[in-house]
C-alpha positions in Angstrom: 0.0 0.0 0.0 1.1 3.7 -1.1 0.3 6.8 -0.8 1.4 10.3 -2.7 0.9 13.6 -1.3 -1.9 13.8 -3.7 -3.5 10.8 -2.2 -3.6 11.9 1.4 -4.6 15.6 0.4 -7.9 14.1 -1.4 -8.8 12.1 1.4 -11.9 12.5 3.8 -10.4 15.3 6.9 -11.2 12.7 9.5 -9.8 10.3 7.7 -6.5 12.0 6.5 -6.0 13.3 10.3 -6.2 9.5 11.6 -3.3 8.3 8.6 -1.2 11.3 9.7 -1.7 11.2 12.9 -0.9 7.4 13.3 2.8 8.1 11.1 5.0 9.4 13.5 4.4 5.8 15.7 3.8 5.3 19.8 3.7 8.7 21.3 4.0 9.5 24.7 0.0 10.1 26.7 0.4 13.3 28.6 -2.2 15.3 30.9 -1.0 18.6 30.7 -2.3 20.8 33.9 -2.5 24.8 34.1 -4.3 27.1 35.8 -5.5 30.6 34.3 -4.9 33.7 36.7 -8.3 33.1 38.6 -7.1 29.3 40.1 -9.2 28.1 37.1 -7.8 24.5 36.6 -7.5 23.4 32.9 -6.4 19.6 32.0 -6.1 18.6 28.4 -4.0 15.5 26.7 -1.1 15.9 24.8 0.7 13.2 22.4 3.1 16.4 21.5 6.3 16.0 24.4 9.2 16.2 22.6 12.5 16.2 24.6 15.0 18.8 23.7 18.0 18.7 25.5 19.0 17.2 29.0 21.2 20.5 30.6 19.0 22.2 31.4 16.3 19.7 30.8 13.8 20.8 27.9 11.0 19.8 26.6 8.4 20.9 24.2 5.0 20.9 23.4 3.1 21.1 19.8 0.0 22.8 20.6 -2.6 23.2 18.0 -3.9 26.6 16.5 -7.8 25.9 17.4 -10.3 24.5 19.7 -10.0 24.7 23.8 -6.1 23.9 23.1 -6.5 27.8 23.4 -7.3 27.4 26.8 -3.9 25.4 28.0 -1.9 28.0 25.9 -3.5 30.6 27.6 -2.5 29.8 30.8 1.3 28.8 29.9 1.5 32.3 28.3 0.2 34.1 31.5 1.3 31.8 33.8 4.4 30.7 32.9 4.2 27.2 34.1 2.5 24.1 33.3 2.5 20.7 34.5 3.0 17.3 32.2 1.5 14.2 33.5 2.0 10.5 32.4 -1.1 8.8 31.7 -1.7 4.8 33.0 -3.7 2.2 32.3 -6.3 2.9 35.3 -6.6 6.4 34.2 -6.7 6.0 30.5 -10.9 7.0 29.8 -10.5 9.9 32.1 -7.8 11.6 30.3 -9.0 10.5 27.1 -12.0 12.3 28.0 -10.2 15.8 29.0 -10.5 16.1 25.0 -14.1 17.0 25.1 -14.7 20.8 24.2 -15.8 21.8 27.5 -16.9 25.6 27.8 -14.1 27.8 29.5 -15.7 27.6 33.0 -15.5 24.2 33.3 -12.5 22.2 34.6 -11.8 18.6 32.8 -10.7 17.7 36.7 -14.5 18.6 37.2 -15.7 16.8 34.7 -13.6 13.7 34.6 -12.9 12.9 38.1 -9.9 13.2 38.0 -7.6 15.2 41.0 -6.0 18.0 40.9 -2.5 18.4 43.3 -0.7 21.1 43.8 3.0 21.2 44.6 4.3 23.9 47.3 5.2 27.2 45.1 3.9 25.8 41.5 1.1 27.4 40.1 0.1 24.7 38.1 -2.1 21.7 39.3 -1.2 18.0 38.7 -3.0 14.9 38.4 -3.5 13.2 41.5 -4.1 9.9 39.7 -0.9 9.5 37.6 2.8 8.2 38.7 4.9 10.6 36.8 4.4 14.2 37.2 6.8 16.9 36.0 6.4 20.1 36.7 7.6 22.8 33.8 8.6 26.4 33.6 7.6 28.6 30.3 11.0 29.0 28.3 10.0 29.5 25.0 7.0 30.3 23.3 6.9 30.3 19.2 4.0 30.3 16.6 4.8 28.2 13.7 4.2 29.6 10.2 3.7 26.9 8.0 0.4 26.1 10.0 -0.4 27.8 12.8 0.5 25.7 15.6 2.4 26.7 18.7 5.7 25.4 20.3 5.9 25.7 23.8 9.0 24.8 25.5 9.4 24.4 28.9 12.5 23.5 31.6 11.6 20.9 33.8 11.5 22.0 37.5 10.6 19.0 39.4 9.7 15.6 38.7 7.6 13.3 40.9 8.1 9.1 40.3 6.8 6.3 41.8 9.4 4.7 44.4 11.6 2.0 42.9 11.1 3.2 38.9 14.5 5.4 38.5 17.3 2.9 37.7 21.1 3.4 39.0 22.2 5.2 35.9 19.1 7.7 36.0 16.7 6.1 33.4 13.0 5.7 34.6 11.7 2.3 34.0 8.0 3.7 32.3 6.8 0.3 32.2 7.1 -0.2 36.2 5.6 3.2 36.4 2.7 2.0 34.4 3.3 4.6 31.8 1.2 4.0 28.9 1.4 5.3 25.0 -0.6 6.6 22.6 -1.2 5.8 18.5 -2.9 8.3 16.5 -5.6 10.4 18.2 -7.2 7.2 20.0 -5.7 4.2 20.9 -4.0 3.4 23.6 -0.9 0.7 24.2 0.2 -0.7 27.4 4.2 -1.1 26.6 6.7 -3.4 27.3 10.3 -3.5 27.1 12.1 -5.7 24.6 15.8 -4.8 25.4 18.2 -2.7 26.2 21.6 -1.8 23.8 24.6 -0.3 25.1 26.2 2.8 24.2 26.4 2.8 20.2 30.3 2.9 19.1 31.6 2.6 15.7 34.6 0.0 16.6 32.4 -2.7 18.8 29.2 -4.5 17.2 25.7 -3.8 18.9 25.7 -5.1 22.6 22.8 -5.9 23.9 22.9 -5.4 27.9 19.9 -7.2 28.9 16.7 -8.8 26.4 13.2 -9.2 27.6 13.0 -12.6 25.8 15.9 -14.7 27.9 14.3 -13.5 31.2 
């Protein structure tokens, strides 16, 4: 099966967005948390976290040019912080549902059940309800010609993890935190690791430090 430019630009919206939205692969399932300058709590998921750069620790978020999007760009712009939460398995129809166009005075925490937390001196809530909770301070803000979306990047401030889920050398083992990921617009994928490579070098062959399968 193939398609040209041509083919995807004739297609059906809905059905164009699901192909393009599906080609990038798993993407991360993110609540992100803010707060407009009221205490008005906003909660709306992501697929966008894109990590750009480790010192200081970056990341970035694609948010789109319409719908109550606005609302979570809002209060990063006035703000300046936000809060990124890893979605799990038990929690996975609540923050699916956070994509509902709720009117502005209504809080998706309100609606969906979900918790709002608030750590001492952030002014943006977090979800009660999910194991990995970063908390981000407004870096960067640009509107992207080519199509109207917005890139938001943030610096991490604090992170919050489950006990037992950050390895010796730093890495957070997502599955143990029940992390889950996200395909498209809609489905949803419990993960598992396969294996783990060591540290690519051009004079030694791939080494494989540890493989799911011989467990």
């Amino acid at each position: 099966m193939q398609f040209e430019s041509s083919d995807i630009g004739a297609m059906d919206a809905r059905r164009r967005a699901a192909l393009v939205n599906s080609l990038s692969g798993f993407k991360s399932a993110n609540l992100v948390g803010t707060a407009n300058t009221e205490g008005q709590t906003n909660l709306a998921i992501m697929s966008s976290a894109v990590h750009l750069g480790s010192s200081p620790p970056l990341l970035a978020l694609i948010i789109r040019p319409s719908s109550d999007e606005h609302h979570t760009l809002a209060n990063i712009l006035t703000s300046g912080c936000y809060s990124i939460n890893h979605v799990n398995s038990a929690i996975v129809e609540q923050a699916h549902q956070t994509a509902a166009r709720y009117p502005g005075g209504v809080s998706e925490f309100d609606a969906t059940g979900l918790t709002p937390v608030w750590h001492p001196g952030f002014g943006a809530p977090m979800v009660g309800e999910a194991e990995v909770r970063l908390g981000l301070s407004l870096r960067e803000h640009h509107e992207l010609a080519i199509n109207g979306t917005h890139m938001v990047i943030g610096e991490v401030i604090f992170v919050e993890l489950p006990s037992g889920s950050m390895g010796d050398d730093g890495a957070i083992d997502l599955g143990s935190a029940g992390s889950v990921a996200l395909s498209g617009l809609d489905t949803y994928y419990q993960p598992a690791a396969l294996k783990r490579m060591a540290y690519a070098k051009t004079d030694l062959p791939p080494r494989v430090l540890w493989d799911a399968s011989s467990k």
